[in-house]
Backbone as ProteinMPNN parsed JSONL, in Angstrom:
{"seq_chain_A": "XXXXXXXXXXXXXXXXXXXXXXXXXXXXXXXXXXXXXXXXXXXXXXXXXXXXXXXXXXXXXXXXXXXXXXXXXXXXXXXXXXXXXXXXXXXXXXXXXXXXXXXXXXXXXXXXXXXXXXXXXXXXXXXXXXXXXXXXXXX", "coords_chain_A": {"N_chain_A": [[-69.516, -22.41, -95.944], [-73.162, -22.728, -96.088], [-75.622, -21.739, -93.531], [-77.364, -23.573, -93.701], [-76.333, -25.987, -94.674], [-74.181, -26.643, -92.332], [-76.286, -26.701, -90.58], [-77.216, -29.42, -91.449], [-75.294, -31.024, -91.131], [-74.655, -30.796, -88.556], [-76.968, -32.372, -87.9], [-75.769, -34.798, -89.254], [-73.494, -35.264, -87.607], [-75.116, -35.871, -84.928], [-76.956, -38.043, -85.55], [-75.133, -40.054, -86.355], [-73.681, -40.292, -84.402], [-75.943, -40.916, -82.733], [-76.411, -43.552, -83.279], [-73.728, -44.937, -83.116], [-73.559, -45.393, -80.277], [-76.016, -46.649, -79.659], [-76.179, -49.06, -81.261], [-73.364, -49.532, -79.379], [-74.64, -50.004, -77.041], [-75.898, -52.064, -77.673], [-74.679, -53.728, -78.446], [-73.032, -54.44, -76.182], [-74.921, -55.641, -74.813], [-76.005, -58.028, -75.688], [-73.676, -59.321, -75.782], [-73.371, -59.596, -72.642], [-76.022, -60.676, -72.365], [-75.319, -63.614, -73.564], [-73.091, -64.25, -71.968], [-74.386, -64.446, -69.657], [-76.402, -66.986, -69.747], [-76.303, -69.024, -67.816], [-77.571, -67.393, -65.689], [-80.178, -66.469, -63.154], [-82.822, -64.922, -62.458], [-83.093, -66.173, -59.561], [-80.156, -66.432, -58.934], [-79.731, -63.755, -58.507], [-80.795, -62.962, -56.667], [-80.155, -64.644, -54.78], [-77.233, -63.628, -54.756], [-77.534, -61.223, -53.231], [-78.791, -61.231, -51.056], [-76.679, -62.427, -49.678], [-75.445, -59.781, -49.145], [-77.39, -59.235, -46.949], [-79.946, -58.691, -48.247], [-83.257, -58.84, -48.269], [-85.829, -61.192, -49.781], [-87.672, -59.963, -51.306], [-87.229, -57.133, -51.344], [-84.846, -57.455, -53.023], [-86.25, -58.69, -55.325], [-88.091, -56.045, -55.931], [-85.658, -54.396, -56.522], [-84.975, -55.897, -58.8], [-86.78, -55.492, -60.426], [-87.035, -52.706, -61.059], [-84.693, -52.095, -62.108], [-84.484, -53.021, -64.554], [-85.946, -51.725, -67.068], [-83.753, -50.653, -68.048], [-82.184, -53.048, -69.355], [-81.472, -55.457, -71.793], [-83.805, -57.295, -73.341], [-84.286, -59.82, -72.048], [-82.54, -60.067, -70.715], [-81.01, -60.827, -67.242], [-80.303, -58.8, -64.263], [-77.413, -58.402, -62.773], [-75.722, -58.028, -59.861], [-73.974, -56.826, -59.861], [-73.417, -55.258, -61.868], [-72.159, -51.564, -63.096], [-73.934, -48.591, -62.542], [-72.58, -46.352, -64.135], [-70.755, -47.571, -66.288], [-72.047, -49.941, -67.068], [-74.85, -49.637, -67.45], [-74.93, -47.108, -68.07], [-76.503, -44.862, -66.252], [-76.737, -41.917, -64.904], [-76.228, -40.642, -61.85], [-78.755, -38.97, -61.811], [-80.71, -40.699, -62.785], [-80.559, -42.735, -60.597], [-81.042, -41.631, -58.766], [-83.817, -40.968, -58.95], [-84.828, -43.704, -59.658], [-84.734, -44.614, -57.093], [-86.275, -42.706, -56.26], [-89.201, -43.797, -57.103], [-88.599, -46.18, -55.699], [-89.285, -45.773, -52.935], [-91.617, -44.973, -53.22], [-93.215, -47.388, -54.307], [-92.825, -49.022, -52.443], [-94.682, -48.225, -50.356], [-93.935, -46.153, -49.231], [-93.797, -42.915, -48.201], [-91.7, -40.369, -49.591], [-88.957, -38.162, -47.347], [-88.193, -35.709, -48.396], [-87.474, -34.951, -51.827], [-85.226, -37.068, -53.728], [-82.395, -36.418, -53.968], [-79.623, -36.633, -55.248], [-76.914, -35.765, -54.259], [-77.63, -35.814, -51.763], [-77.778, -38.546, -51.276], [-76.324, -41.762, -50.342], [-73.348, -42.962, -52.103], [-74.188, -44.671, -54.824], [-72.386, -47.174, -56.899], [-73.503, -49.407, -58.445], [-75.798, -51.997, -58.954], [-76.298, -53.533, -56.952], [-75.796, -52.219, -54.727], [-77.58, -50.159, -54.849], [-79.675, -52.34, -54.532], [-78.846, -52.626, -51.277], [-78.597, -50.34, -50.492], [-82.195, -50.208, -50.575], [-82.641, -51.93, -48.946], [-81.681, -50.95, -46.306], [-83.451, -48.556, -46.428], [-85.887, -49.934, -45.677], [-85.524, -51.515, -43.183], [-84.647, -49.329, -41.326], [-85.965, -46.883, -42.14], [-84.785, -44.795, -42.739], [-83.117, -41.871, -45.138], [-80.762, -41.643, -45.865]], "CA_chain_A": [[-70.579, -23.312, -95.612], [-74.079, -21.909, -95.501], [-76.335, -22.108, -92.451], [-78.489, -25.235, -93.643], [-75.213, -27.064, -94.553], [-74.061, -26.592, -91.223], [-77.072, -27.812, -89.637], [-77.273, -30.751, -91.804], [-73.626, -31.641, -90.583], [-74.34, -30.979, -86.872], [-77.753, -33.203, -87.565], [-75.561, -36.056, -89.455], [-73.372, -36.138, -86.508], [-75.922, -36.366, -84.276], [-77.24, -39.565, -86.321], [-74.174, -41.125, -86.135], [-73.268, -40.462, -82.651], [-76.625, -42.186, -81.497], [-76.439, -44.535, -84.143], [-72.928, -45.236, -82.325], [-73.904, -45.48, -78.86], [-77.419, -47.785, -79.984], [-74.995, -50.185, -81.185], [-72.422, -50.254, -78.378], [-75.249, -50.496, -76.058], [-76.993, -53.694, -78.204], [-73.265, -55.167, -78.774], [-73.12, -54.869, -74.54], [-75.852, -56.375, -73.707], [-75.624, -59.011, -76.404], [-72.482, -59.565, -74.836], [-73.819, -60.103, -71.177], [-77.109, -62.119, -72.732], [-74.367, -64.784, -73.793], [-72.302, -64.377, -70.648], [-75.343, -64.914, -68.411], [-77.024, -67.861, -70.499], [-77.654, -69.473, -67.346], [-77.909, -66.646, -65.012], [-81.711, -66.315, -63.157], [-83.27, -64.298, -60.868], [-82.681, -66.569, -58.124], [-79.17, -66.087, -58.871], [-79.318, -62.462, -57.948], [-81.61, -62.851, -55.195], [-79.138, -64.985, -53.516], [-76.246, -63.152, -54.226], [-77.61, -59.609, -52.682], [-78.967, -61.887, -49.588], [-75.351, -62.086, -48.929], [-75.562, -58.772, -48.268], [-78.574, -58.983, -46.492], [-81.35, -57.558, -48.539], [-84.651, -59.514, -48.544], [-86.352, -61.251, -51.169], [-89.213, -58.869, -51.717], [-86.241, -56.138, -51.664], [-84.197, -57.879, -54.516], [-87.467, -58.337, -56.398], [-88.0, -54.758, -56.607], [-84.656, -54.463, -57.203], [-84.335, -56.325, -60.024], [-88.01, -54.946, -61.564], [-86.752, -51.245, -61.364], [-83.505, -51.649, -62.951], [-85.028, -53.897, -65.991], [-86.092, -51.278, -68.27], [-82.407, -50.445, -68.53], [-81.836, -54.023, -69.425], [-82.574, -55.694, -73.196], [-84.953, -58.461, -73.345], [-83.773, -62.029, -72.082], [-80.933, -60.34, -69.982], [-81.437, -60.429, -65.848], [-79.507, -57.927, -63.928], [-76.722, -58.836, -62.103], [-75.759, -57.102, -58.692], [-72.088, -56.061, -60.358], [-73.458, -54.293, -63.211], [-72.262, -50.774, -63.052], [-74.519, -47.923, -63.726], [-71.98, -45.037, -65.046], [-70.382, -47.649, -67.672], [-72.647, -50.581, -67.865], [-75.784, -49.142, -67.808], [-75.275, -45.92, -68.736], [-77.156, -44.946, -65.76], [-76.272, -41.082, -63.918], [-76.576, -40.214, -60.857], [-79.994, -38.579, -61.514], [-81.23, -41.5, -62.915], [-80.431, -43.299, -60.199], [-82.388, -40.82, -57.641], [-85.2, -41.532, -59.723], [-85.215, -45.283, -59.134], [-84.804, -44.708, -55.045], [-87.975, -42.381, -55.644], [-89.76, -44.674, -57.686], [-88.612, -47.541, -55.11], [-90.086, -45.62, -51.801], [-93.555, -45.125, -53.589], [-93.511, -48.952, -54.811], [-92.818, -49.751, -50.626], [-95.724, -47.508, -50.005], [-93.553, -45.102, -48.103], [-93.691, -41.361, -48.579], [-90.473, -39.907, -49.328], [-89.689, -36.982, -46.797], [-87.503, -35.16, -49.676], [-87.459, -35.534, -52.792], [-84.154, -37.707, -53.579], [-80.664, -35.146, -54.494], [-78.221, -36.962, -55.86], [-75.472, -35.186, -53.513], [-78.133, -36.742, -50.324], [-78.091, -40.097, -51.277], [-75.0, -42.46, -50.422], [-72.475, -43.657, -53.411], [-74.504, -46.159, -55.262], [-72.363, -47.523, -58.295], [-73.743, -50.43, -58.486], [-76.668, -52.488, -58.869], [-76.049, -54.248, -55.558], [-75.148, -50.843, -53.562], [-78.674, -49.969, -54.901], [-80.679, -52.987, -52.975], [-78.44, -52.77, -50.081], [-79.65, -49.236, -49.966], [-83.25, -50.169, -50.383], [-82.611, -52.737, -47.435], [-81.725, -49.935, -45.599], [-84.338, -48.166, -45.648], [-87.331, -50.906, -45.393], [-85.122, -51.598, -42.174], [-84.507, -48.281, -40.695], [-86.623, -45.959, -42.675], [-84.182, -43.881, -43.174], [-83.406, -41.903, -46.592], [-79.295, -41.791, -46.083]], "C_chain_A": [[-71.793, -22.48, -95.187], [-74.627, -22.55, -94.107], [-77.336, -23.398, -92.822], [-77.247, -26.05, -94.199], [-74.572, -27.39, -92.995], [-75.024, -27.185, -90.311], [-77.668, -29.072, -89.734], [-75.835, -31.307, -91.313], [-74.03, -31.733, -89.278], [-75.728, -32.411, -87.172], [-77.223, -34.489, -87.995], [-74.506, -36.394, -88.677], [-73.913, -36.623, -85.578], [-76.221, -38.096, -84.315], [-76.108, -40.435, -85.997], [-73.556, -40.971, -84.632], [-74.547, -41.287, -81.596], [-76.408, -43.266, -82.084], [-75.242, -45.26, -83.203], [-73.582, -46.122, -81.276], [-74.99, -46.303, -78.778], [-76.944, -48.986, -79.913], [-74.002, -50.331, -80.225], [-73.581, -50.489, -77.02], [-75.811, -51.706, -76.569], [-75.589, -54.323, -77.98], [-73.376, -55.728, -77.061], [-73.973, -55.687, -74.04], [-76.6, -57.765, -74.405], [-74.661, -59.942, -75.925], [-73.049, -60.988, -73.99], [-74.944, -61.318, -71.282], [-75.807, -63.585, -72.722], [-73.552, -64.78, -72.653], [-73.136, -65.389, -69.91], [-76.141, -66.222, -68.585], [-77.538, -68.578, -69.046], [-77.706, -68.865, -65.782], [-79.428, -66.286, -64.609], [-81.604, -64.969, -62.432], [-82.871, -64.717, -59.278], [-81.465, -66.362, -57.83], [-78.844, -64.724, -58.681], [-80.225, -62.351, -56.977], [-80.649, -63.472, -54.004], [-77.584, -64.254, -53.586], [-76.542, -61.499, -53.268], [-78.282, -60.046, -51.399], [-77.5, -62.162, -49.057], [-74.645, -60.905, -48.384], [-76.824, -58.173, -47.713], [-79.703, -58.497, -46.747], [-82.534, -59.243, -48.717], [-84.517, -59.596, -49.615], [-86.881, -60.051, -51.368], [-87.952, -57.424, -52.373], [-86.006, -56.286, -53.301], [-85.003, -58.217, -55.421], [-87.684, -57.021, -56.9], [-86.97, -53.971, -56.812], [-84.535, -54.381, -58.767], [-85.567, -55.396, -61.267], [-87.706, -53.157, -61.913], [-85.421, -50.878, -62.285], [-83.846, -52.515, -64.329], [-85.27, -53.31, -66.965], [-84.83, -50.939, -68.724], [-81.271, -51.83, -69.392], [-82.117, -54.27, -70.859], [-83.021, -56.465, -72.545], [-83.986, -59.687, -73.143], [-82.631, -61.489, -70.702], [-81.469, -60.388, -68.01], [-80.05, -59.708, -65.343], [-79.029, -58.675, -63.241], [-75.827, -58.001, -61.116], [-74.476, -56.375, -59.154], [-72.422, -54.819, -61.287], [-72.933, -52.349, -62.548], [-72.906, -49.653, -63.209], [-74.045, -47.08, -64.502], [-71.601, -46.211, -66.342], [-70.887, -49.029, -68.133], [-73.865, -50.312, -68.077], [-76.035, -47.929, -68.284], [-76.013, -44.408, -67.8], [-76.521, -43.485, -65.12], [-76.834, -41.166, -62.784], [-78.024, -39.251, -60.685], [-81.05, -39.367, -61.614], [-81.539, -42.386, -61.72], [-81.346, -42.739, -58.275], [-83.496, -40.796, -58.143], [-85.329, -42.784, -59.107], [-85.459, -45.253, -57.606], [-86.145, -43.732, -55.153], [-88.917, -43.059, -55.747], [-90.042, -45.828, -56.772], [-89.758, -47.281, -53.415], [-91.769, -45.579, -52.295], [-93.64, -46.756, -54.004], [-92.991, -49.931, -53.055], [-93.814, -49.009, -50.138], [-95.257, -46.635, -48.686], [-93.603, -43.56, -48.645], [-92.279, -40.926, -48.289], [-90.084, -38.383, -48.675], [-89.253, -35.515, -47.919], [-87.45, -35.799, -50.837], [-85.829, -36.04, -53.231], [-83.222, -36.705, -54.266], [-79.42, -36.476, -54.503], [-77.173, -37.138, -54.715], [-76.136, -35.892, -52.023], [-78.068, -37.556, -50.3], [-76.464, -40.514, -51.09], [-75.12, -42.776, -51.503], [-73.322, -44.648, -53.46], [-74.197, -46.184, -56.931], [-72.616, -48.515, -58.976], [-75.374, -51.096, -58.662], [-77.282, -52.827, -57.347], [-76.321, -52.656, -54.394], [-76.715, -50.471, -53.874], [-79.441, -50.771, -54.072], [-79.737, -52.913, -51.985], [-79.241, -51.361, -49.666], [-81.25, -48.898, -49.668], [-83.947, -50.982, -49.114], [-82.757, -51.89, -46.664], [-82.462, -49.175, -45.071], [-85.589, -48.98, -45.412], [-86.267, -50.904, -43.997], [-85.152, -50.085, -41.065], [-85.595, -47.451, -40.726], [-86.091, -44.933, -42.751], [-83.631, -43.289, -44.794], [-81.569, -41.757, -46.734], [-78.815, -42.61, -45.058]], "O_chain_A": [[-71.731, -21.693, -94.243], [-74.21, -23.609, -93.638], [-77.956, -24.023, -91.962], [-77.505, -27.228, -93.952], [-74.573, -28.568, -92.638], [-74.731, -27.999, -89.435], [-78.299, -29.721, -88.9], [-75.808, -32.538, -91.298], [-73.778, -32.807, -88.731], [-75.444, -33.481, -86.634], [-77.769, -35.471, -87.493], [-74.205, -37.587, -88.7], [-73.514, -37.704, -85.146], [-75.905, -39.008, -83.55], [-76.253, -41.491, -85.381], [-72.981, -41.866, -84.012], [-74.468, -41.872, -80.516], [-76.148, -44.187, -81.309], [-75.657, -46.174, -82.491], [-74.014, -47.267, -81.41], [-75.055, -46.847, -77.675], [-77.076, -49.819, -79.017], [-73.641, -51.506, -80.165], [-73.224, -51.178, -76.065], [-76.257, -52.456, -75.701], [-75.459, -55.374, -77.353], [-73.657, -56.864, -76.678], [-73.846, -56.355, -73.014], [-77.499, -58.413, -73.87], [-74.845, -61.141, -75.714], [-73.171, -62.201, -74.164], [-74.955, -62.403, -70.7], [-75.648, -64.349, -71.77], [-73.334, -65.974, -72.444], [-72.904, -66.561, -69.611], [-76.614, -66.648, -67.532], [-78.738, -68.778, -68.863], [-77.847, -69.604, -64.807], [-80.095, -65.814, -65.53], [-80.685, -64.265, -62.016], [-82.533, -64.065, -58.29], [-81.233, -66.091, -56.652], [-77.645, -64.445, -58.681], [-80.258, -61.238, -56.451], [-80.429, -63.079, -52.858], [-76.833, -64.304, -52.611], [-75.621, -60.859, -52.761], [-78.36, -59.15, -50.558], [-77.327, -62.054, -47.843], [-73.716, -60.844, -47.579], [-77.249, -57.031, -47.89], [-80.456, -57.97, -45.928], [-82.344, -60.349, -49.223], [-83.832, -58.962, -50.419], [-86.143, -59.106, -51.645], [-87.905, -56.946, -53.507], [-86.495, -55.746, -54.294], [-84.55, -58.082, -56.557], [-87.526, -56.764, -58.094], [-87.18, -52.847, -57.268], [-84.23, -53.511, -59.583], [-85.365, -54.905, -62.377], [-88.146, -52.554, -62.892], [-85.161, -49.857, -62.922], [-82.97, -52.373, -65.182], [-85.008, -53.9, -68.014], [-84.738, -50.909, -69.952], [-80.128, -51.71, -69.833], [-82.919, -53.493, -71.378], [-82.843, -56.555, -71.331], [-83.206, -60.269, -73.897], [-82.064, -62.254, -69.923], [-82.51, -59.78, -67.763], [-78.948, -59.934, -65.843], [-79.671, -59.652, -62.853], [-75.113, -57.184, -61.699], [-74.131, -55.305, -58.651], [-71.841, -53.738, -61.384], [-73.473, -51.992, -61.501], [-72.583, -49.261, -64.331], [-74.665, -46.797, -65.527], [-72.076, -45.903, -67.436], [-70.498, -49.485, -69.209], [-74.219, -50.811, -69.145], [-77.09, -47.602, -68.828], [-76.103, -43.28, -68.284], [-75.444, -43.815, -64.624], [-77.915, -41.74, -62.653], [-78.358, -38.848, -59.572], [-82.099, -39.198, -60.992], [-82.679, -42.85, -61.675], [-81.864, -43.249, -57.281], [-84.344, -40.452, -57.32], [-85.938, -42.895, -58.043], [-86.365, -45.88, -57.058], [-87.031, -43.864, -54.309], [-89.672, -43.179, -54.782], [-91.108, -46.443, -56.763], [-90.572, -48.057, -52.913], [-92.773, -46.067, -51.776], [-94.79, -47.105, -53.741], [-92.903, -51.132, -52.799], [-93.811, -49.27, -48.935], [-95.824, -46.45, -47.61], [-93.316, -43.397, -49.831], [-91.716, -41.013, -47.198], [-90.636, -37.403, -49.176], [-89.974, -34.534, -48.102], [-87.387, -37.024, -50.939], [-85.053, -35.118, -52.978], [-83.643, -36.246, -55.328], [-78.615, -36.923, -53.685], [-76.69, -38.194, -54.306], [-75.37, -36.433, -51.226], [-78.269, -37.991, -49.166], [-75.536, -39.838, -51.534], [-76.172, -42.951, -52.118], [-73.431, -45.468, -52.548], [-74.867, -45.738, -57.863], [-72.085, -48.672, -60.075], [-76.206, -50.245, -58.347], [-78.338, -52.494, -56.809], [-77.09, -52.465, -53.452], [-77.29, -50.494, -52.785], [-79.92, -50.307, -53.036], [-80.2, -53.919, -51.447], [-80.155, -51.237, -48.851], [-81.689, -47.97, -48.989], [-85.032, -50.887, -48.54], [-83.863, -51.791, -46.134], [-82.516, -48.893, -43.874], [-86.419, -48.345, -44.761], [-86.263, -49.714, -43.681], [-85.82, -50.101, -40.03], [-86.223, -47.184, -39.701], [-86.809, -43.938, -42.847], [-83.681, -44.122, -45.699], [-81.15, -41.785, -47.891], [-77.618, -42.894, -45.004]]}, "name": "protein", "num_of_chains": 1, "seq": "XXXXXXXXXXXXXXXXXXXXXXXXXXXXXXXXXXXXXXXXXXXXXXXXXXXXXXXXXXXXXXXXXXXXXXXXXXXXXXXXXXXXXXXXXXXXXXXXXXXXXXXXXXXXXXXXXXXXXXXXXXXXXXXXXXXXXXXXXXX"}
């Protein structure tokens, strides 16, 4: 096998490995659209007020985890991010930086992964953003 056969093979698995993964993320969230049919917003505002987070919270909640979402679907506090969103743990220190500048707080570090409490969850995410609008603390 020469060297440009070879890197047409590694590039047509490539193709088909996102190609894959495009599709099991549309089938998923195809899925959940039809699950949730009559799932709102208000319906995840009041379930993450059961664990105490403010509206305003679970608003920017729900608006930070949305681009991870398709179109039509609303997040729901269960969603996982390792296997329903897809979502790592760096990603997910992104959103908590993203969330202190969109509370107009200055973060005193920049967010580490390994600093932040376990959040696998949607939910575990606004409880944590409760947290700190309450405290102001960053763990």
């Amino acid at each position: 096998m020469t060297g440009g056969q070879k890197a047409a093979a590694i590039i047509a698995l490539a193709v088909v490995a996102l190609a894959w993964f495009n599709w099991r993320m549309w089938r998923q969230f195809r899925a959940a659209k039809a699950y949730r049919a009559g799932w709102s917003e208000a319906d995840f505002d009041a379930m993450v007020a059961d664990n105490g987070v403010s509206p305003a919270v679970a608003a920017l909640t729900r608006e930070l985890v949305a681009p991870y979402y398709g179109q039509g679907v609303v997040p729901h506090p269960d969603d996982d991010f390792a296997r329903f969103l897809m979502i790592d743990d760096e990603e997910v220190a992104d959103l908590v930086e993203a969330s202190w500048w969109r509370l107009g707080l200055v973060m005193p570090t920049p967010a580490d992964p390994v600093e932040l409490p376990p959040m696998k969850d949607v939910r575990d995410l606004a409880v944590y953003l409760q947290s700190v609008v309450t405290t102001g603390r960053t763990a």
